[in-house]
N, C-alpha and C positions, 0 to 999 in steps of 0.2 A: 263647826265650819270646816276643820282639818278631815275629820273624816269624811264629810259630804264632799270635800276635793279629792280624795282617797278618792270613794266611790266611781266619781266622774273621769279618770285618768283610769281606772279598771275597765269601765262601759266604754270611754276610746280607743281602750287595747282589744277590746274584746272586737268591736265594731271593725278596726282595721284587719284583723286577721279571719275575719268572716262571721264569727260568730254570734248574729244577730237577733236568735232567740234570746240567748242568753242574755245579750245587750239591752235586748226589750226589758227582758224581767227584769234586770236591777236596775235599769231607769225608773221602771214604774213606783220602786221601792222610794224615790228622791221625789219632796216638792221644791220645786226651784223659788216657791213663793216669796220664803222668807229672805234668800239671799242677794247679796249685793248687785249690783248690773253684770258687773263681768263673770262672777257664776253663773246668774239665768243665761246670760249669752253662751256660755259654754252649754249647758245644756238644752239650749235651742240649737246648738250646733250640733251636738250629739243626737239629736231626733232627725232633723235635717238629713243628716247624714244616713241616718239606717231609712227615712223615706228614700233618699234617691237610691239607695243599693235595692230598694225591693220594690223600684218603679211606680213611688208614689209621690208621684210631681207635684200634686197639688197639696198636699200635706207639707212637703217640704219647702217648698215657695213661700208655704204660712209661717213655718217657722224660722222659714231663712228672715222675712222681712219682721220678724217676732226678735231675733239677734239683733238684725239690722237696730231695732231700736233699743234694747240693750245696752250694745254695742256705743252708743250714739252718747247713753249717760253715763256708760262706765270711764268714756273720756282713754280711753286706752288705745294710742293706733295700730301696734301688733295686733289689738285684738281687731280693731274694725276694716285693717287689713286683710285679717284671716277670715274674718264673714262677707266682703267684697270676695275675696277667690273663692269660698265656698258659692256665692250667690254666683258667681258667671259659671263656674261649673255645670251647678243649676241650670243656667237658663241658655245652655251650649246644646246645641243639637247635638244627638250620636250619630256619627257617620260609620256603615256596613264595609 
């Protein structure tokens, strides 16, 4: 479990500072299956995340509302605070 939190805290460092190949490929290395809510919610936040940076709305809406529920049984409000601002983000228009 410590290492698959490892992992997740690497793919948000990665994701923040741009580099979203990479980000992809060691996500895809992680099944979120086994873990508790607030893991899968972190890593449905991590996906979330690299859909909206590569303008893939609809992707990320699934997994924002894929957090959202999560989020919901992991019972944690920092966390369902933090997938509430990810999800308005989401769903904010970009203004030119």
């Amino acid at each position: 479990m410590n290492a698959a939190h490892a992992r997740y805290l690497e793919v948000r460092r990665l994701l923040l500072i741009g580099r979203l190949d990479e980000a992809e490929r060691t996500l895809a290395e992680l099944d979120p299956t086994p873990f508790p809510p607030a893991s899968r919610t972190a890593h449905e936040l991590v996906v979330a995340g690299i859909a909206m940076r590569r303008l893939r709305t609809k992707a990320g809406a699934r997994c924002a509302r894929s957090a959202e529920r999560a989020a919901h049984h992991a019972r944690i409000p920092a966390l369902t605070a933090e997938v509430e601002s990810a999800s308005l983000v989401l769903n904010t228009p970009a203004r030119a």
